[in-house]
C-alpha positions in Angstrom: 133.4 -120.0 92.4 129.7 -119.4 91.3 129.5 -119.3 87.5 127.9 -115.8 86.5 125.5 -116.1 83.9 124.8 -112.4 82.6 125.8 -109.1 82.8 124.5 -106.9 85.5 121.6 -104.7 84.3 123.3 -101.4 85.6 126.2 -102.1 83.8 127.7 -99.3 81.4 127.6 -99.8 77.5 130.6 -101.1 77.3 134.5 -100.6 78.6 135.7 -97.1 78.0 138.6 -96.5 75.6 141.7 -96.3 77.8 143.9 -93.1 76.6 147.5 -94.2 76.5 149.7 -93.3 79.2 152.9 -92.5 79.2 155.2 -94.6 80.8 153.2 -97.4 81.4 152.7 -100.4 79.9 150.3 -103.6 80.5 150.1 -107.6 79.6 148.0 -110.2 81.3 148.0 -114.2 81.0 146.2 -117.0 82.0 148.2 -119.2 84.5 145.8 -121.2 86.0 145.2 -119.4 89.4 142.1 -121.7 89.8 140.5 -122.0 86.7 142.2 -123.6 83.5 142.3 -121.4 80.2 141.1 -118.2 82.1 143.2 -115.1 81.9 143.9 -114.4 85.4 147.4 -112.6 85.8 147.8 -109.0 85.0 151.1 -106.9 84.9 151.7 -103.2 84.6 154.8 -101.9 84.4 155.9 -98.2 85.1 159.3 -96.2 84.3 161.8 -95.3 85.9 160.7 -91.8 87.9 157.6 -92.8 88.6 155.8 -91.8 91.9 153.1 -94.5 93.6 150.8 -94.5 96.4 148.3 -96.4 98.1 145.1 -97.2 100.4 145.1 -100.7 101.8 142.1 -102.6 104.3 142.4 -102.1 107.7 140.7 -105.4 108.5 142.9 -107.4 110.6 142.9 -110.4 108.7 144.5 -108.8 105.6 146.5 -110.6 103.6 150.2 -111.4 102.9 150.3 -109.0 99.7 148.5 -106.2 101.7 151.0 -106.1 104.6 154.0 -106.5 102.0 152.6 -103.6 100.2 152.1 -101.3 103.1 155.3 -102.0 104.0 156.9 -100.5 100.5 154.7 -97.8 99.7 156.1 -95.0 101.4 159.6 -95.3 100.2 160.7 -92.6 97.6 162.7 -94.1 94.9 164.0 -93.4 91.3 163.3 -96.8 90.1 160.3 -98.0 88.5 158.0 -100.0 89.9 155.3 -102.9 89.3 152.0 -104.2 89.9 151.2 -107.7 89.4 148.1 -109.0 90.3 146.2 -112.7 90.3 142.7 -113.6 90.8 140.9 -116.6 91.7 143.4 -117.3 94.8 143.2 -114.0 98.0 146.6 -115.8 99.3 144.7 -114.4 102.3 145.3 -116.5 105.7 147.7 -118.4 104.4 150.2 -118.1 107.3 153.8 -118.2 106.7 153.2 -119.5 103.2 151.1 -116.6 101.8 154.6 -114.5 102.8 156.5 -116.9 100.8 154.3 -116.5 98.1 154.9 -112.9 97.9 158.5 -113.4 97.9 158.6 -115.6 95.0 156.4 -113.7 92.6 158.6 -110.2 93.6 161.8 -111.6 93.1 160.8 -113.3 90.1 159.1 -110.0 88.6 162.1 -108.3 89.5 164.7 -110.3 87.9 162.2 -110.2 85.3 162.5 -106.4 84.8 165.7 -105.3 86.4 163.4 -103.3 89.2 164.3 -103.6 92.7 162.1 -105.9 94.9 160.7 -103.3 96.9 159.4 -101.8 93.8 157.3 -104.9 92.7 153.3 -104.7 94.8 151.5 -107.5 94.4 147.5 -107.9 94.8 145.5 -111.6 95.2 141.3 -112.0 95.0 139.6 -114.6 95.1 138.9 -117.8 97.3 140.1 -117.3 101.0 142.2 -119.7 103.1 143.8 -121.8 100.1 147.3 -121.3 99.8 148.3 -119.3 96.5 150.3 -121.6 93.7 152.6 -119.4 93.0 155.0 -120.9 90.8 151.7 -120.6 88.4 152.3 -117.2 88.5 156.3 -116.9 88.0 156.6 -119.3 85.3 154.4 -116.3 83.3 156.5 -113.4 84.6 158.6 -113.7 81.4 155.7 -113.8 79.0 154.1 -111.2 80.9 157.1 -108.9 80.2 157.6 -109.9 76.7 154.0 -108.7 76.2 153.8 -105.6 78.2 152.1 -102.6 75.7 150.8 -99.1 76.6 147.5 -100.0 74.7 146.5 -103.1 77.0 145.0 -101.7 80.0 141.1 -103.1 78.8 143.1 -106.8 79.0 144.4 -106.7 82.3 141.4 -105.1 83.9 139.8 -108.3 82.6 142.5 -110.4 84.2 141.6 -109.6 87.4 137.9 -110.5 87.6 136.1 -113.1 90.1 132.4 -112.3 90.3 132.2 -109.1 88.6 130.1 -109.6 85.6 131.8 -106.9 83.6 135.3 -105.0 84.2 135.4 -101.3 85.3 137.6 -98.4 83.4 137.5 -94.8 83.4 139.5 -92.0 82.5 139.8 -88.2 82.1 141.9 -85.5 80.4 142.9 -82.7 82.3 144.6 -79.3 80.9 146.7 -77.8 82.7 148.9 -73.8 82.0 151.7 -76.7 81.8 149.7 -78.8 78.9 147.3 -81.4 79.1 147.5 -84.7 81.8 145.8 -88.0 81.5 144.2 -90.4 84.2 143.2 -94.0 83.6 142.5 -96.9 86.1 140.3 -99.9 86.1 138.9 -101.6 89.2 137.3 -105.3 90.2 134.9 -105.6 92.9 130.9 -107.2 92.9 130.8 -108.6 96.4 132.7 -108.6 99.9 132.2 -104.9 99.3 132.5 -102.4 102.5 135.8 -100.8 102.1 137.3 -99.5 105.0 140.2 -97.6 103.0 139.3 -98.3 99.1 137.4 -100.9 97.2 138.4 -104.5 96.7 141.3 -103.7 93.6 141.6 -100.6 92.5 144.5 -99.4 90.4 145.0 -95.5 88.3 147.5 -94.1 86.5 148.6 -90.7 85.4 151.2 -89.1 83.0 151.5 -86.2 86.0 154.4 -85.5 87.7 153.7 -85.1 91.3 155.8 -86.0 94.5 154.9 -89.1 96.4 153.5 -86.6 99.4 151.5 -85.0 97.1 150.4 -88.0 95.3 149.1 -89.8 98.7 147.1 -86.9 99.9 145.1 -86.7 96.3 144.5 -90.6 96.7 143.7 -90.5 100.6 141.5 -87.7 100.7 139.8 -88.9 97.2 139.5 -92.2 98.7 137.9 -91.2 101.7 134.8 -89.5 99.3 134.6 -92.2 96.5 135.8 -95.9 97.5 135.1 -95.6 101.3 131.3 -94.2 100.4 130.1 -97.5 98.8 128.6 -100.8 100.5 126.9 -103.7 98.5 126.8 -106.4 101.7 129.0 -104.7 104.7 132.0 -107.2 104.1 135.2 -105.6 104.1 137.6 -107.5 102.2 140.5 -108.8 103.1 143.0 -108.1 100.1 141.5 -104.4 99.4 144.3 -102.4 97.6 144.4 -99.1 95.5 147.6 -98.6 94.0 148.1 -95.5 91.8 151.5 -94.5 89.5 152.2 -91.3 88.3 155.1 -91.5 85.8 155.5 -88.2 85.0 155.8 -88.7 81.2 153.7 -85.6 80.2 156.5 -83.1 82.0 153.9 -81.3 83.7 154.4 -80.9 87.4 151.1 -80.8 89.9 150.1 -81.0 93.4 147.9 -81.9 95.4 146.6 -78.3 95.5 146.3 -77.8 91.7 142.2 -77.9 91.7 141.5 -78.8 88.1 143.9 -82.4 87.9 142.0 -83.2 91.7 138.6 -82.6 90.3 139.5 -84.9 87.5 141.1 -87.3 89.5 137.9 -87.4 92.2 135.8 -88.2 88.6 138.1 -90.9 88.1 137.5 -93.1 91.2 134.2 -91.7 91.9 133.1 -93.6 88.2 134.9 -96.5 88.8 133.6 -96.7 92.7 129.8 -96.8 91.4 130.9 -98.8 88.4 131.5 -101.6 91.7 128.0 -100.9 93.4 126.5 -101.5 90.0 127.8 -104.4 89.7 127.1 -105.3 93.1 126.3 -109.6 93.6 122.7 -109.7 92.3 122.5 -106.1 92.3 119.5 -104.4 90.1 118.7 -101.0 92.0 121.8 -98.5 92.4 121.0 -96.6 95.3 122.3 -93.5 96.5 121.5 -92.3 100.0 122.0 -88.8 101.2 121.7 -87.7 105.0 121.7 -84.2 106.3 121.0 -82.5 109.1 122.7 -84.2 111.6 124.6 -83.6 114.5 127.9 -83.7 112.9 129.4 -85.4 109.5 130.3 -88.4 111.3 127.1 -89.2 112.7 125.4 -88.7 109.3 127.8 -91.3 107.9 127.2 -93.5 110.7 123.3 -93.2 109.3 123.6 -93.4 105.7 125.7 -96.8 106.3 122.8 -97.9 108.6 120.1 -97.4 106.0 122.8 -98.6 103.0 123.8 -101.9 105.0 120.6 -102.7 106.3 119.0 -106.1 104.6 115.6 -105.1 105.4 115.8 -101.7 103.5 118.0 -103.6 100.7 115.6 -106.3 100.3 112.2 -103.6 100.1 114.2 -102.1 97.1 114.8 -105.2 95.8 111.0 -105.9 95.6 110.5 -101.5 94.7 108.6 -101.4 97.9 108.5 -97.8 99.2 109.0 -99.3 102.7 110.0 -96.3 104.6 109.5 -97.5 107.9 112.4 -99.5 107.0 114.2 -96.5 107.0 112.9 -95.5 110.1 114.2 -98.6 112.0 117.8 -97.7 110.2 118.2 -94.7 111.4 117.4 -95.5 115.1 119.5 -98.6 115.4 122.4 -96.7 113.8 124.4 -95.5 117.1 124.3 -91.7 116.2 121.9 -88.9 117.2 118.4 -88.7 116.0 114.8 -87.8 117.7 112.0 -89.2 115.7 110.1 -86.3 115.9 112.6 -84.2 113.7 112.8 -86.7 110.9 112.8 -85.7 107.3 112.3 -88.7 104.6 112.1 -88.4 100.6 112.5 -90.7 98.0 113.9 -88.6 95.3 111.3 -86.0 95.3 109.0 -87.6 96.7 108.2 -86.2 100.8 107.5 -89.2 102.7 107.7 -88.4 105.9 107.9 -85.4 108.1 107.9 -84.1 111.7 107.7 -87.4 112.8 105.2 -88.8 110.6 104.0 -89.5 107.0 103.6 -86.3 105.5 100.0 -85.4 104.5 101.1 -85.1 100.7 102.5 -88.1 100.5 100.5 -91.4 98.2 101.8 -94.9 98.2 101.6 -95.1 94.9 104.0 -92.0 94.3 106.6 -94.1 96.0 105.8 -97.2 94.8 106.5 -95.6 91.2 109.6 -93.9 92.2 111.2 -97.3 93.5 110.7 -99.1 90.3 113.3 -97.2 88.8 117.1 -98.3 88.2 118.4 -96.1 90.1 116.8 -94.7 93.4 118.0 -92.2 95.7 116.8 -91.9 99.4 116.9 -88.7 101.2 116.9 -88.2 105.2 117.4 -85.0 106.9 117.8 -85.5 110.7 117.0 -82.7 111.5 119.5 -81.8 114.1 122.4 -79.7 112.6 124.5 -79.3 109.5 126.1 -82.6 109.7 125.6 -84.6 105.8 127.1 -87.5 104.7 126.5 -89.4 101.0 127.1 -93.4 100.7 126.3 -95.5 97.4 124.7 -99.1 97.9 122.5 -101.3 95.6 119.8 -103.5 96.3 120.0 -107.3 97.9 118.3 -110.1 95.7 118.5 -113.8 95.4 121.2 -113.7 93.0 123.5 -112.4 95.4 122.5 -115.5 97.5 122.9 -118.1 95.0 126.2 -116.3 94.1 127.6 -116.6 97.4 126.2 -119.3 98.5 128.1 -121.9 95.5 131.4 -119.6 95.6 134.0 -122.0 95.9 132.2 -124.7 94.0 
């Protein structure tokens, strides 16, 4: 796996300070995975009561933990439940094996903690097509559980690094007529980032007691805004999971129709998801790109991902060229509805172009400014209805080359 030398130049100040939750509790180790002497195993464990749900990749490649996950998180259940998670090996098209693999580390977390097997989810990143060495991973279960503390949630979203050049937290506080709530979660993802359901590891947690319904339509519906609105090179993973617990601890019942604790929640991952775009492979422009006026939501999506996935538009910002004809060749090629002669294009507040042309305002040199900033957001109205759509991306340099091109070195 390429080495990665600095931080990413978008990255935040530092880790945010985790509040406690109640109910939870966290330990990571280093087993080996891949690399010697690298922390690379994370636990969290939640109490009895707790309520989880999920998002998973729809590739069709996904791997063994995905499917075995899927399979489990619909079940209601008293009993706690688990999350253990490796880096450095995706136990992703590993056949038969990468099943087996899954078995192992449940049954060993469970006997481990007295949970039920179906209560133990498991996520792998890292190297495709290798077959997981489990037995890396169980012979740490014990320590893992001797360790676990409430206050360890900044250690285990280290554990589960590859590329990313610096882990992701957030958290909120929400009060409620009930009393106050708490969200925390932490996320890994820098590459191989396109998420058709979430991002590449994503996992929150919550002192709220909700019902599992009521829990999965916050996270699906969130999802959909947040994790599913950011690209950094059009590659869906494999092993994308978001897992989220809520143990209840606080006493103070939600739903999913309680505005306040969804707001907070939708803060939550929509922080962490542009923590991942920031730390994108390479990445040093943070783009946002609205589109509006179009024919329906959908088809402004399908533009904003055109324009977001696009190299040539991802290489101009890379070199702050105010290329907008780039932009232009983006929104044509995307599939949806357009007419070239309705075409709206801004960067930030700069008009570009207009009624099928450049705009009669508009001086190279305003754009050429604008694009030397960190953090850049293109604007395209097309023009044809109320239809809008926002997607995050960042730019494409060398770096993500070299990263990706020495990955499994």
């Amino acid at each position: 796996m390429a080495k990665i030398t600095s931080v990413s130049p978008l990255a935040p100040e530092g880790f945010p300070e985790l509040p406690v939750i109640g109910g939870v509790r966290f330990a990571s180790a280093a087993a080996g995975v891949r690399y010697a002497g690298r922390t690379d195993v994370m636990l969290a464990l939640l109490d009895p009561g707790s309520t989880m749900a999920g998002v998973f990749t729809r590739s069709a490649t996904r791997s063994a933990n995905v499917l075995d996950c899927q399979a489990k998180i619909g079940a209601d259940s008293e009993a706690g439940a688990a999350i253990i998670v490796n880096s450095g090996n995706s136990n992703a098209f590993t056949g038969k094996a990468g099943d087996g693999s899954v078995a192992a580390i449940c049954a060993a977390v469970a006997g481990a903690t007295g949970l039920p097997e179906t209560r133990v989810f498991t996520s792998s990143t890292g190297v495709i097509g290798e077959r997981l060495p489990h037995d890396r991973i169980t012979s740490k279960v014990g320590e893992l559980v001797a360790a676990l503390d409430p206050g360890k949630g900044a250690e285990a979203a280290r554990a589960i690094m590859t590329t990313d050049t610096f882990p992701k937290g957030a958290c909120a506080t929400v009060s409620l007529p009930g009393g106050a709530l708490k969200i925390a979660g932490f996320a890994k993802g820098s590459g191989m980032i396109a998420p058709d359901m979430a991002t590449m590891l994503v996992y929150l947690f919550t002192d709220a007691r909700i019902s599992r319904t009521d829990l999965q339509a916050l996270v699906s519906g969130i999802n959909a805004r947040t994790f599913n609105c950011i690209t950094v090179d059009s590659d869906t993973s494999t092993s994308d999971t978001l897992l989220m617990g809520a143990t209840g601890a606080s006493g103070v019942d939600v739903t999913a129709e309680d505005t306040a604790f969804a707001e907070a929640l939708e803060g939550v991952f929509l922080d962490l998801a542009h923590q991942v775009v920031k730390d994108g492979e390479g990445a040093t422009k943070f783009v946002t790109v609205n589109v509006t006026g179009a024919a329906s939501d959908a088809d402004a999506r399908t533009h904003a991902l055109a324009i977001a996935n696009s190299p040539l538009v991802k290489t101009a910002v890379a070199g702050e060229d105010p290329n907008w004809g780039r932009i232009v060749m983006a929104v044509g090629k995307s599939g949806a509805a357009a007419d070239r002669d309705t075409l709206t294009i801004r960067f930030g507040d700069v008009l570009v172009a207009e009624n099928g042309w450049v705009a009669p305002s508009y001086r190279e040199e305003d754009g050429a400014a604008l694009m030397k900033e960190p953090e850049i957001t293109i604007g395209v109205d097309i023009g044809l209805g109320e239809g809008k759509a926002t997607v995050w991306t960042c730019d494409l340099t060398h770096g993500y080359i070299s990263i990706n091109a020495d990955y499994r070195s």
